[in-house]
ChimeraX commands (.cxc) that place a marker at each C-alpha (Angstrom):
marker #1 position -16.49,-20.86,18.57 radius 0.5
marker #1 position -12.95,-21.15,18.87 radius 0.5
marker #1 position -10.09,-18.45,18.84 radius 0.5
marker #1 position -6.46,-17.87,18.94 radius 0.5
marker #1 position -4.71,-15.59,19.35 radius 0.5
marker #1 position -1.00,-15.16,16.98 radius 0.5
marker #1 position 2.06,-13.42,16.65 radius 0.5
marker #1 position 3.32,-13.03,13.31 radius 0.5
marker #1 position 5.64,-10.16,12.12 radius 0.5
marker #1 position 6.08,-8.42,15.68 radius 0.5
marker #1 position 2.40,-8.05,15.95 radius 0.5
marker #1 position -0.33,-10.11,17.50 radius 0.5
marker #1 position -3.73,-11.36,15.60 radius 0.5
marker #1 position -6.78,-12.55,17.28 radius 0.5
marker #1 position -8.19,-14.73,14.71 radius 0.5
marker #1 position -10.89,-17.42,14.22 radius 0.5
marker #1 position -11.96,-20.08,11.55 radius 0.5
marker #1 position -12.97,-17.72,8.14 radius 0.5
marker #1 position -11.43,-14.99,9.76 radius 0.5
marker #1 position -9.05,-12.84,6.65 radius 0.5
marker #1 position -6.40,-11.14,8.02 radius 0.5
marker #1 position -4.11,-8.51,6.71 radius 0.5
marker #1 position -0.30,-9.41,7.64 radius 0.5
marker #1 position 3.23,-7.62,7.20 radius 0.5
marker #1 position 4.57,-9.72,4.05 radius 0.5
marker #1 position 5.51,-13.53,4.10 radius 0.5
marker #1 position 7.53,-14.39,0.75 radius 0.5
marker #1 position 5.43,-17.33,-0.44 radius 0.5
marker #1 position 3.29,-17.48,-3.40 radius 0.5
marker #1 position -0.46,-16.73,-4.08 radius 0.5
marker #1 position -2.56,-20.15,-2.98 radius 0.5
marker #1 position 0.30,-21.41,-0.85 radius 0.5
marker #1 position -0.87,-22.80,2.82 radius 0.5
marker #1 position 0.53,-21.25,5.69 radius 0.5
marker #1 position 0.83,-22.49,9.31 radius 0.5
marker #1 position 1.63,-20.13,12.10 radius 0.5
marker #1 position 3.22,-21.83,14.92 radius 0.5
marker #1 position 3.61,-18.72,17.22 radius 0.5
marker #1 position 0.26,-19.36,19.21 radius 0.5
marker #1 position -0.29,-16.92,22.52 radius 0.5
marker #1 position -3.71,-17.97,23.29 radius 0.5
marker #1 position -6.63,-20.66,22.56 radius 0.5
marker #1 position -10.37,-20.60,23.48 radius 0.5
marker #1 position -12.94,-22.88,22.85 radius 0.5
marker #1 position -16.13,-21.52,24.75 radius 0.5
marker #1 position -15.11,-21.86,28.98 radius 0.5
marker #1 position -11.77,-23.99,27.73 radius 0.5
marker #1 position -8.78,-21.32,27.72 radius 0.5
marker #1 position -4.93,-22.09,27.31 radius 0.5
marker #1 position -2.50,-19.50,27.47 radius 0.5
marker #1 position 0.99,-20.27,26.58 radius 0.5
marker #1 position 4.48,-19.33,28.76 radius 0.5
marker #1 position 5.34,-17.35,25.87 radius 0.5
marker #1 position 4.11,-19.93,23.32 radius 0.5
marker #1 position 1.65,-22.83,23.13 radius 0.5
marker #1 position 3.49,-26.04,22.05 radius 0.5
marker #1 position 1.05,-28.42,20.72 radius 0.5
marker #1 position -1.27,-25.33,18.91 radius 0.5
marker #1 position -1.07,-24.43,15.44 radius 0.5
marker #1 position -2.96,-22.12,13.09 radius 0.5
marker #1 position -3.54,-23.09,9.52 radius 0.5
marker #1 position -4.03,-20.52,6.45 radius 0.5
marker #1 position -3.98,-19.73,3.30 radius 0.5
marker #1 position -2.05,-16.93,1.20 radius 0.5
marker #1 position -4.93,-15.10,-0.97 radius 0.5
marker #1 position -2.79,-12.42,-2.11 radius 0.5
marker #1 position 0.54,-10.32,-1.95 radius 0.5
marker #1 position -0.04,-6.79,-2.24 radius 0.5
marker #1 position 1.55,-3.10,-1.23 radius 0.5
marker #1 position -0.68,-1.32,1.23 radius 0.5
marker #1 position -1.95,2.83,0.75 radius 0.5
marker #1 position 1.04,5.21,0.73 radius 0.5
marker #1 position 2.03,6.51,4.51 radius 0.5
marker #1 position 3.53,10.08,4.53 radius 0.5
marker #1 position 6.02,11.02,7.13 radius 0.5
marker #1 position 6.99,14.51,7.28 radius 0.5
marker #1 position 9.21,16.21,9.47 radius 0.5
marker #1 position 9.21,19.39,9.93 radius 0.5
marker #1 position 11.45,21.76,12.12 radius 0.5
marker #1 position 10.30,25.48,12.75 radius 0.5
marker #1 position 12.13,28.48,12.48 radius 0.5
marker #1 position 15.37,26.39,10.61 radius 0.5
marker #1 position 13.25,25.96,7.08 radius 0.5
marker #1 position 14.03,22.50,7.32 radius 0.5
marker #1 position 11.25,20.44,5.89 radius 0.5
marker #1 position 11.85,16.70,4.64 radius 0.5
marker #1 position 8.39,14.25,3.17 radius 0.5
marker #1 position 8.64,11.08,2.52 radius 0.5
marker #1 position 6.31,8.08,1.46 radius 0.5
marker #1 position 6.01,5.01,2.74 radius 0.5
marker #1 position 4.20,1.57,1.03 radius 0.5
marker #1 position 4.25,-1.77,3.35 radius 0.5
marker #1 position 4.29,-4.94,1.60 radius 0.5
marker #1 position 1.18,-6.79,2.66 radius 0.5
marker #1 position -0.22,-10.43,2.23 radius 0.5
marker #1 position -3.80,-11.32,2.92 radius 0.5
marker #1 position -4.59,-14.70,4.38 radius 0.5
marker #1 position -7.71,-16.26,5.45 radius 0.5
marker #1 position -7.65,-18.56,8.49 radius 0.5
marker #1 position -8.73,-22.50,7.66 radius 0.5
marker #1 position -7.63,-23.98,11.25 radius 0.5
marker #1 position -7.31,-23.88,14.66 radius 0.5
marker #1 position -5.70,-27.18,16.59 radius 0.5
marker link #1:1,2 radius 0.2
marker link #1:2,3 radius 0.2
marker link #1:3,4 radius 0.2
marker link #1:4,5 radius 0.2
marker link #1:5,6 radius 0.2
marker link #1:6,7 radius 0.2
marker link #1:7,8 radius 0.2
marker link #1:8,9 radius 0.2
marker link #1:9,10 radius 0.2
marker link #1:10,11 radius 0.2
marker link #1:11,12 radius 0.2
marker link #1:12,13 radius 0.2
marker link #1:13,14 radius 0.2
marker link #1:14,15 radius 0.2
marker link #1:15,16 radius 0.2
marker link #1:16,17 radius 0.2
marker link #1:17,18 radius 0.2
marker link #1:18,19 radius 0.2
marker link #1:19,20 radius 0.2
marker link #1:20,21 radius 0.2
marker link #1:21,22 radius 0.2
marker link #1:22,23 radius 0.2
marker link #1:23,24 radius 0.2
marker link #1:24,25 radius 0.2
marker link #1:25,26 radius 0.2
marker link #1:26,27 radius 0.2
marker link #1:27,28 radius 0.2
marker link #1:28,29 radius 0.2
marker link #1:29,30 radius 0.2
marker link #1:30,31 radius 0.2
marker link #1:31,32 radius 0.2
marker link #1:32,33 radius 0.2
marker link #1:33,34 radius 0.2
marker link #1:34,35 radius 0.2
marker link #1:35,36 radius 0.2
marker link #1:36,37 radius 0.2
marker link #1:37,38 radius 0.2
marker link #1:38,39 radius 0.2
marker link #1:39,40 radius 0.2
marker link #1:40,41 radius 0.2
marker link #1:41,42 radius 0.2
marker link #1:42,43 radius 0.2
marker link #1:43,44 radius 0.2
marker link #1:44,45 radius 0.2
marker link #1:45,46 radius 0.2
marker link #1:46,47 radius 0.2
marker link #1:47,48 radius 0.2
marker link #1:48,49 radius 0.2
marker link #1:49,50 radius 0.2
marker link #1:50,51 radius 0.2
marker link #1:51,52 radius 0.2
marker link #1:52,53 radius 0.2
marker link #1:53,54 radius 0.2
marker link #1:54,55 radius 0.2
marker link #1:55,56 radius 0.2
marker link #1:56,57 radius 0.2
marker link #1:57,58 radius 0.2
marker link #1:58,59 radius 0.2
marker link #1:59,60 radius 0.2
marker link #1:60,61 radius 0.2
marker link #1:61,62 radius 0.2
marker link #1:62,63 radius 0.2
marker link #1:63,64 radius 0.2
marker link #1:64,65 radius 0.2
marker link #1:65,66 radius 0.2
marker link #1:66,67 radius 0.2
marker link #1:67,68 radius 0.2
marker link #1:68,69 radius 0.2
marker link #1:69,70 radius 0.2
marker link #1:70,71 radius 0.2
marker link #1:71,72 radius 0.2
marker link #1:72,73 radius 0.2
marker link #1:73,74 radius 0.2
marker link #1:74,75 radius 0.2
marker link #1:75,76 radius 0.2
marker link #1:76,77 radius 0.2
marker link #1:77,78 radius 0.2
marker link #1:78,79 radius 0.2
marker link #1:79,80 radius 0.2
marker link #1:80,81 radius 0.2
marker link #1:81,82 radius 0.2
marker link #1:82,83 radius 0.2
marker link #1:83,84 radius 0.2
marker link #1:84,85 radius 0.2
marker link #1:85,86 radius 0.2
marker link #1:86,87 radius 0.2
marker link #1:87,88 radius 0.2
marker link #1:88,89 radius 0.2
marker link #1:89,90 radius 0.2
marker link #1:90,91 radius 0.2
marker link #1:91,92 radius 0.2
marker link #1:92,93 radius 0.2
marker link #1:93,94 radius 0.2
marker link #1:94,95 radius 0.2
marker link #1:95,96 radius 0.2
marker link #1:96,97 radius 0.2
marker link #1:97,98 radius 0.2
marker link #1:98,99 radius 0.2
marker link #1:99,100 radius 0.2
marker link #1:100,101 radius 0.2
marker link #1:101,102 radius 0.2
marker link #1:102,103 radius 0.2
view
């Protein structure tokens, strides 16, 4: 089985073929294909590269499901003895995309 591992939006993925992944938002439409060329790591079975930071030759291959807005995050500070209290919400745009290839 082979697996990668990506960086995409500050963060880093550890995907595989069929693999759906939840990612900080892209911009491109529903259906679209998507190729990450940020590629940290590849493993097939005993065969491991690891890039110097990146891979050059790798590439991951996707494609966009869906864009969506993630649950609401609450941050609340809160500072005792001043009766200073301040909530807030928080919703992250989101886009889910399964994985179709790993070269």
């Amino acid at each position: 089985m082979k697996i990668a591992v990506i960086e995409t939006g500050g963060k880093q993925y550890k995907v595989a073929v069929g693999d759906r992944i939840d990612i900080e938002k892209l911009g491109l439409e529903n259906g679209s294909d998507v190729v990450f060329d940020k590629i940290l790591l590849v493993a097939d079975g005993e065969k491991v590269e690891v890039g110097d930071p990146y891979l050059k030759d790798a590439k991951v291959t996707g494609k966009l499901l869906e864009n969506y807005r993630d649950k609401k995050k609450i941050v609340f500070k809160y500072h005792s003895k001043v009766r200073r209290r301040k909530k807030k919400g928080h919703r992250q745009e989101m886009t889910e995309v399964e994985i179709t290839g790993i070269k």
